[in-house]
C-alpha positions in Angstrom: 92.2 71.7 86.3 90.3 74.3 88.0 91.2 78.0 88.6 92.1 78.9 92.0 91.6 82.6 92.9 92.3 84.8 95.9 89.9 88.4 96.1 88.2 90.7 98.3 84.7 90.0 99.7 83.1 93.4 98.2 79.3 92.5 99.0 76.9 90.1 100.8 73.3 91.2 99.9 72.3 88.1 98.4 71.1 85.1 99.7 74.3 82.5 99.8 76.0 84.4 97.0 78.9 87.1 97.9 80.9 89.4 95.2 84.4 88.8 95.3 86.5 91.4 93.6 90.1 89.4 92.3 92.5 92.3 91.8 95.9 91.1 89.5 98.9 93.4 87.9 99.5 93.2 83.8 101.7 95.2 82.4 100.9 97.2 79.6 101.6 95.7 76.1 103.7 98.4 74.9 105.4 100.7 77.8 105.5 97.3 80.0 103.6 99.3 83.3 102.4 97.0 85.7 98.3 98.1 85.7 95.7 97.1 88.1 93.2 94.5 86.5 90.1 93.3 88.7 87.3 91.0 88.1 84.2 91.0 89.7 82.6 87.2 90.5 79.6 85.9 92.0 80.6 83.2 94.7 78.4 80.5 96.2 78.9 80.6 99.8 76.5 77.5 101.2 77.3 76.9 105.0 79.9 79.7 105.1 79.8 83.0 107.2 81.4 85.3 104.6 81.4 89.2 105.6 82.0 91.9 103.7 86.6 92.9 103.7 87.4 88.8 104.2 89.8 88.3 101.9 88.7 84.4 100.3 90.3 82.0 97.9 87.6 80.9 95.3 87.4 77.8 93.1 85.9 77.2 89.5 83.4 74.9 89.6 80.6 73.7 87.5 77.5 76.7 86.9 75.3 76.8 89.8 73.4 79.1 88.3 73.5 82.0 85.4 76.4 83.9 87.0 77.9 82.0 89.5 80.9 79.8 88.5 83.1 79.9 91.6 82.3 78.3 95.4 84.4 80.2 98.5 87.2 77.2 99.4 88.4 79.1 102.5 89.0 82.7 104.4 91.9 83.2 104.0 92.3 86.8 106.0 89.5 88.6 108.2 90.4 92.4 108.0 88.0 93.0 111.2 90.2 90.6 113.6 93.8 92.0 112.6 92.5 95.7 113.0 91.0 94.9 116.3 94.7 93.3 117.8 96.5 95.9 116.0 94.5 98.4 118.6 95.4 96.0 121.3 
């Protein structure tokens, strides 16, 4: 079964290939703090209009190429809209 991830769009400078940063809590093995751990992937993005602040969910998928191992499923949030109709 494939991993399904949700992360932060954190760059667009490549040609159909975003970063997405995937941000999870651990806690620590020993004084059981929950601790921040993120994950930087390489995303394919064919056909998509990803910009950078969309929040995404991501899928494993087969390599597409040296780094990339995931393909954007959907946009899940667009920080851009909700900012503008918060103004509103």
């Amino acid at each position: 079964m494939a991993k399904v991830l949700t992360g932060k769009v954190i760059s667009t400078k490549m040609q159909d290939t975003v970063v997405v940063e995937v941000t999870r809590r651990v806690p620590h093995k020993l004084y059981k703090k929950l601790l921040k751990k993120s994950e930087h992937f390489q995303v394919d993005t064919k056909g998509q209009e990803v910009m950078v602040g969309k929040t995404v969910k991501i899928v494993e998928t087969r390599p597409i190429s040296k780094y990339k191992h995931f393909k954007v499923i959907e946009i899940v949030k667009d920080s851009h809209v909700q900012k503008e109709e918060k103004k509103v």
